[in-house]
N, C-alpha and C positions, 0 to 999 in steps of 0.2 A: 342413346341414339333414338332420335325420333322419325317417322317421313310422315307423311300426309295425301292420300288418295286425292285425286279429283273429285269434283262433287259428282253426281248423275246428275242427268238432266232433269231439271224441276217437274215437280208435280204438281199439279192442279186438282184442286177438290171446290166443289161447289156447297157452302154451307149457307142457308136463310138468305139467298139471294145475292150472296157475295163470292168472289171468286177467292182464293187460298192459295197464293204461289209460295211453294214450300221447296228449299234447295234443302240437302244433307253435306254435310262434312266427315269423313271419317278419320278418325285420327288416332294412328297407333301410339302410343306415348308408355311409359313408365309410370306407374303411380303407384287405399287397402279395403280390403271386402272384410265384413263382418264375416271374423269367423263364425264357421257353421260347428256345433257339438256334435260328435260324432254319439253312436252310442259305442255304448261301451263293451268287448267283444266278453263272450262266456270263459271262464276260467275256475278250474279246481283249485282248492287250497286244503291242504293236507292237516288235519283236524286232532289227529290219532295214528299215530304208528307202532306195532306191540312185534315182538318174534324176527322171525325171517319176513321182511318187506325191500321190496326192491324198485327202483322205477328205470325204465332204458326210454332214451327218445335220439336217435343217430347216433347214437355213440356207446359205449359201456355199461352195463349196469352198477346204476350205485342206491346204496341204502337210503331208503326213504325217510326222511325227517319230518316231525310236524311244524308246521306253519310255513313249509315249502311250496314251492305253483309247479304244476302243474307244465307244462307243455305241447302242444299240441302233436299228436301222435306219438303220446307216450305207454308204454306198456307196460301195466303194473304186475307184479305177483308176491304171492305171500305161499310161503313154504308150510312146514307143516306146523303148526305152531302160530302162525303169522297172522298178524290182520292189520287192516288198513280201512280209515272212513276220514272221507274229504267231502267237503263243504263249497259246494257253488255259489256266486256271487249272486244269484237268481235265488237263494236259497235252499238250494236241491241240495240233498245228502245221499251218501253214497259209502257203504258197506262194503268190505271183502271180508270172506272168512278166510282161514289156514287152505291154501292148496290153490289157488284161481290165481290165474292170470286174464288179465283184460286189457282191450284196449282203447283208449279213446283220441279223437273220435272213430269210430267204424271203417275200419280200411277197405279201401276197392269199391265203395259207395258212394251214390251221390246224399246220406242223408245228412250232411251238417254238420255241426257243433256238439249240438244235441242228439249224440247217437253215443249208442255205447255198444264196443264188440265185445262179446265173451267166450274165450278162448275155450277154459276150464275153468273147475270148480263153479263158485258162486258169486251171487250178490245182493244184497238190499238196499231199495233205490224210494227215494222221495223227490216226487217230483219239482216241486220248487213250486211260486209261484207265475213261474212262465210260460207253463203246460206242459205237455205231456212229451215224453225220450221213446227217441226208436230206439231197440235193442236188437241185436246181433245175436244168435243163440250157435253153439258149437253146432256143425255138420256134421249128422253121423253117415259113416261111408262116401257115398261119392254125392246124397243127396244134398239139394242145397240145403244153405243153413236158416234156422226158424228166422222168423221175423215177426216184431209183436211193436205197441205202439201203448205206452203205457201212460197214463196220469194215475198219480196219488200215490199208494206204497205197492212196490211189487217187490217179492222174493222170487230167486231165481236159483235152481241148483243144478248144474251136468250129474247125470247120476250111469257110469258108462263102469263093466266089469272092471277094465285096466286101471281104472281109479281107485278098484275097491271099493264100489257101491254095490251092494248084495241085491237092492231092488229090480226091478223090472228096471231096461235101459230107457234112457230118455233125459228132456228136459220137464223139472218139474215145478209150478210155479204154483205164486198164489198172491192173488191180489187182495187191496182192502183199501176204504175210503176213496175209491176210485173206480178205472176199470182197466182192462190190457185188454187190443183186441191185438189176436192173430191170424196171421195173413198164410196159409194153405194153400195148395195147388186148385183146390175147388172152390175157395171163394174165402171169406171172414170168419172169424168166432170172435164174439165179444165175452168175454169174461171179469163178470161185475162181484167182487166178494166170492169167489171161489179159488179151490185148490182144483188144479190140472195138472197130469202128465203128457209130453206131447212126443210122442215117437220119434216122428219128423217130418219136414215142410208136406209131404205130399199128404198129411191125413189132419183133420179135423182133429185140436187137442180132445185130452177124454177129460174130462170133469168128473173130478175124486169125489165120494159121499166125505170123506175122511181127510185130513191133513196129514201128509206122514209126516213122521216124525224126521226125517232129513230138510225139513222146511224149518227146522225150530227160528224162535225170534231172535235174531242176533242183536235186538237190543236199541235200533235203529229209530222204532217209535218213539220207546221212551230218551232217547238223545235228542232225537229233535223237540218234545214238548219241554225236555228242560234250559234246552235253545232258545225258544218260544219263552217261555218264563222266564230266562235271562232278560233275553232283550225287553221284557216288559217291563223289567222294572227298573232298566237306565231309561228309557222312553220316560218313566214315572219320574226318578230323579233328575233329568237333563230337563223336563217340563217344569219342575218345581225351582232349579236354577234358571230358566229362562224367567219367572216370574219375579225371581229375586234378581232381578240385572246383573246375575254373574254369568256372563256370555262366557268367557273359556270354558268356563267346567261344564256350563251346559253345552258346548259345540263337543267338547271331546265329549261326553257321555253320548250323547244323540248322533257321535259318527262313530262312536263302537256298537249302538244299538245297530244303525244302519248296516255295517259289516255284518251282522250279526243276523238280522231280519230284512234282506234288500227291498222285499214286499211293499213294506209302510211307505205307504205314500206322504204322510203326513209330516214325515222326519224331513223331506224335501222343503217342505214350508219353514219350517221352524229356522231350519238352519240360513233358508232365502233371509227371514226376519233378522236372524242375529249379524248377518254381510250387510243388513239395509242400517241398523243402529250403528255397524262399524263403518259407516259412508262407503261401505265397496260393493259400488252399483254393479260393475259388471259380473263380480260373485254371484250378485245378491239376484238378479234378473236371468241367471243361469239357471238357480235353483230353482227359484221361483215359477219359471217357465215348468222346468221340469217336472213340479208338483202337477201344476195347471196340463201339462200330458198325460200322468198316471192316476189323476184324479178331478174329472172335468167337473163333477158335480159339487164337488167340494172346494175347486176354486170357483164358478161361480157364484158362491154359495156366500163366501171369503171376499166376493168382488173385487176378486182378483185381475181382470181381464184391465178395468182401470187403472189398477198399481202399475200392472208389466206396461200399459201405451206411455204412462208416464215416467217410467224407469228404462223403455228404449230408447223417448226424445232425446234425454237427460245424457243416457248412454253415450247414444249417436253425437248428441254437443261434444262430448267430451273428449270424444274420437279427431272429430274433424278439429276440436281445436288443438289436440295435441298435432295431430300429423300437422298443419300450416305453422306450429311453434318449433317444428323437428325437419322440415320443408330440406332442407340438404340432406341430409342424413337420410331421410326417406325417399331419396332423386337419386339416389347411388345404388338400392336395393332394387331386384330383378319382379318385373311386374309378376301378379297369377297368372298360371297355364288357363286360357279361356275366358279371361274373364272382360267384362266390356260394361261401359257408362253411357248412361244416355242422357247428358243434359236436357232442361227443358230450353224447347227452341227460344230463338229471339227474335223480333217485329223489325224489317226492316223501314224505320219510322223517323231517323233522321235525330238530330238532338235538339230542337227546338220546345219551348214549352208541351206547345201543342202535340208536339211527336211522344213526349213521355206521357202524357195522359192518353194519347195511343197506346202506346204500350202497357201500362196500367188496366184498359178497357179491355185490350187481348190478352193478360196472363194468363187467363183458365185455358184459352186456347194453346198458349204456348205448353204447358202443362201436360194438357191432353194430346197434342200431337205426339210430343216423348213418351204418352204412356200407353199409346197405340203402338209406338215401335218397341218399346219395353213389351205389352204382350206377346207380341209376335215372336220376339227373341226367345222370349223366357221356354218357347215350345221347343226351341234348338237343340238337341243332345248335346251334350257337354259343353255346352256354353254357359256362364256363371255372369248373370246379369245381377249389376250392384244393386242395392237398394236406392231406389227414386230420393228418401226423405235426405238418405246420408249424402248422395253426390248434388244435390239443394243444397244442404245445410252448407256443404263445403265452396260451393261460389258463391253464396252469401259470403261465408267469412272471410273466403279469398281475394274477393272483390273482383271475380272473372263474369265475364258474359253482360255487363252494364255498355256497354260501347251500343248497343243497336247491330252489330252483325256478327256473324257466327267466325272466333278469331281460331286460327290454328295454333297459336302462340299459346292462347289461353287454354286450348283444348287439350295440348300436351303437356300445363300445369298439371290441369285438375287429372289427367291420367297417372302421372308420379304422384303424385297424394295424396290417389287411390290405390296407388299398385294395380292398375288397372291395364290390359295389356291392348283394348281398344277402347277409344271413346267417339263417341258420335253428338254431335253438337248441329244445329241447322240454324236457318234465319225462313223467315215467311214473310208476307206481304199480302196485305187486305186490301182489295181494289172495286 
């Protein structure tokens, strides 16, 4: 079901002497938008599970398995005995020893994804390549609970009588290849390469001369460098298969490395290059995008920028010719929430020889008028204005908007064909 507004009342604009009578059309219609890639949200994957390990998220606790996900607001713990170390799609590694419970992400907090609560016991955290995790520190008594802000490796241990820690009570930590600043009732402590015990939130941690000995290394570095040198040497193998034109073994080695080191921006290209040899543009222009975000200088570098305008045209052709070849089948599907077309206008100029080299003389103007109403829109919240090139390309191929005046008939095609749940279509007149 389609209807169709009235127009407003025309508008007049005065350009190099000429006057510009400009009507609008608005036209609700059914019609598709280039999908948008979302990114992709943070997720744990469980890498190692030994002893008593547990995970609960709404429901029961059951035993933790590796190569399990993770859930959001799940709570882990390992008994006496027990451990646990999970692996972020970001890269970030993540330790439990025997006795801690934790939770992620940080309850009762505004910090995100990227937070981690720690209940009890312990943990060893590598940051990933995405930067730096809030941590959550146990509350002793009624004070609140630490709060620290960590990049690179931080060990973390509750070291509380009822635990059976003989030390002095507290949280005790120790950074390295990074720094953890903590956040106290009087203000920050950065702590760059040190051991610290921290009482609790309302005092400035103390910076140890010594490491105790309840910090020991749980092992955590040396897993990730041999992480790190895994993935380096499918990167190696899946490179020397792409040289050799065996694309499957090099895509599966270069998307285990990727699993593996999310980091490499490089593995992004590689795999764009083997979707472009396999004619799969829109893989191939996915990826390729994607390298050209995580690594600008190296797609410039790559001259890249030309590959992706020529593999969107391409794209875009592809799009609009499938939708005008699938035209029913795409008239019966429910247009996007928000989203709207702006044709470029058309010269009201008559069909005489002379009126089409009119109209020829005005395109850049018809052009420009749509891509004044295109900016304007695009500032809208929540409105989802199509691409100019894709909703062109598609009344070229449809053969809409050639008559010399703005039709509603045609206006409510090209809307179903974009899935487009409003279009605006105008005519003008040079006088």
């Amino acid at each position: 079901m389609s209807r169709t507004l009235r127009p407003p009342p025309k508008l007049a604009r005065r350009s190099n002497g000429a006057t510009v009578a400009a009507s609008l059309l608005l036209a609700w219609a059914t019609g598709t938008a280039m999908a948008q890639t979302a990114a992709a949200p943070f997720a744990w994957t469980v890498t190692y599970s030994r002893g008593e390990a547990s995970v609960q998220a709404g429901g029961a606790a059951r035993p933790l398995d590796a190569g399990s996900a993770l859930a959001s607001g799940s709570v882990l713990r390992t008994g006496a005995g027990g451990q646990i170390q999970l692996q972020g799609n970001d890269g970030s590694l993540l330790q439990l020893p025997p006795n801690t419970e934790l939770r992620w992400p940080a309850e009762g907090t505004t910090l995100g994804e990227r937070s981690l609560q720690l209940r009890q016991g312990g943990l060893l955290l590598s940051s990933g390549a995405a930067g730096a995790w809030q941590l959550q520190g146990p509350a002793a008594g009624n004070s609140r609970a630490p709060l620290l802000r960590a990049a690179g490796y931080l060990r973390l241990q509750d070291c509380r009588a009822a635990l059976g820690c003989a030390a002095p009570a507290g949280l005790y930590g120790r950074s390295a290849l990074g720094e953890a600043v903590a956040e106290f009732s009087g203000g920050r402590s950065v702590l760059r390469n040190r051991s610290f015990r921290w009482a609790d939130a309302s005092q400035r941690p103390e910076v140890l001369a010594r490491t105790p000995a309840l910090l020991e290394d749980l092992g955590l570095q040396a897993a990730a460098q041999a992480a790190r040198a895994a993935a380096a040497e499918q990167i190696k193998q899946g490179l020397d298969a792409f040289k050799d034109n065996r694309y499957d073994a090099a895509e599966s080695l270069l998307r285990k490395a990727q699993a593996a080191a999310p980091g490499e921006a490089i593995l992004s290209y590689y795999l764009g290059l083997i979707a472009l040899r396999r004619e799969d543009t829109a893989n191939a222009l996915a990826l390729l995008q994607q390298y050209s975000r995580d690594d600008p200088a190296g797609a410039a570098e790559r001259e890249l920028p030309k590959t992706l305008t020529l593999l969107s045209s391409n794209q875009l052709q592809q799009e609009v010719s499938a939708a005008v070849a699938r035209e029913r089948e795409i008239a019966s599907t429910p247009p996007e929430p928000g989203s709207i077309a702006v044709q470029a206008f058309v010269s009201r100029a008559g069909g005489t020889p002379s009126a089409e080299a009119s109209r020829d003389a005005y395109a850049a103007m018809a052009k420009g008028l749509a891509a004044m109403i295109i900016a304007d829109l695009s500032k809208v919240p929540g409105l989802k204005v199509l691409e100019r090139e894709k909703v062109q390309l598609l009344v070229d191929e449809a053969r809409l908007g050639s008559s010399g005046i703005a039709d509603p008939r045609s206006a409510v095609r090209t809307g179903q064909l974009l899935r487009a749940e409003k279009v605006i279509v105008g005519n003008f007149e040079v006088q």
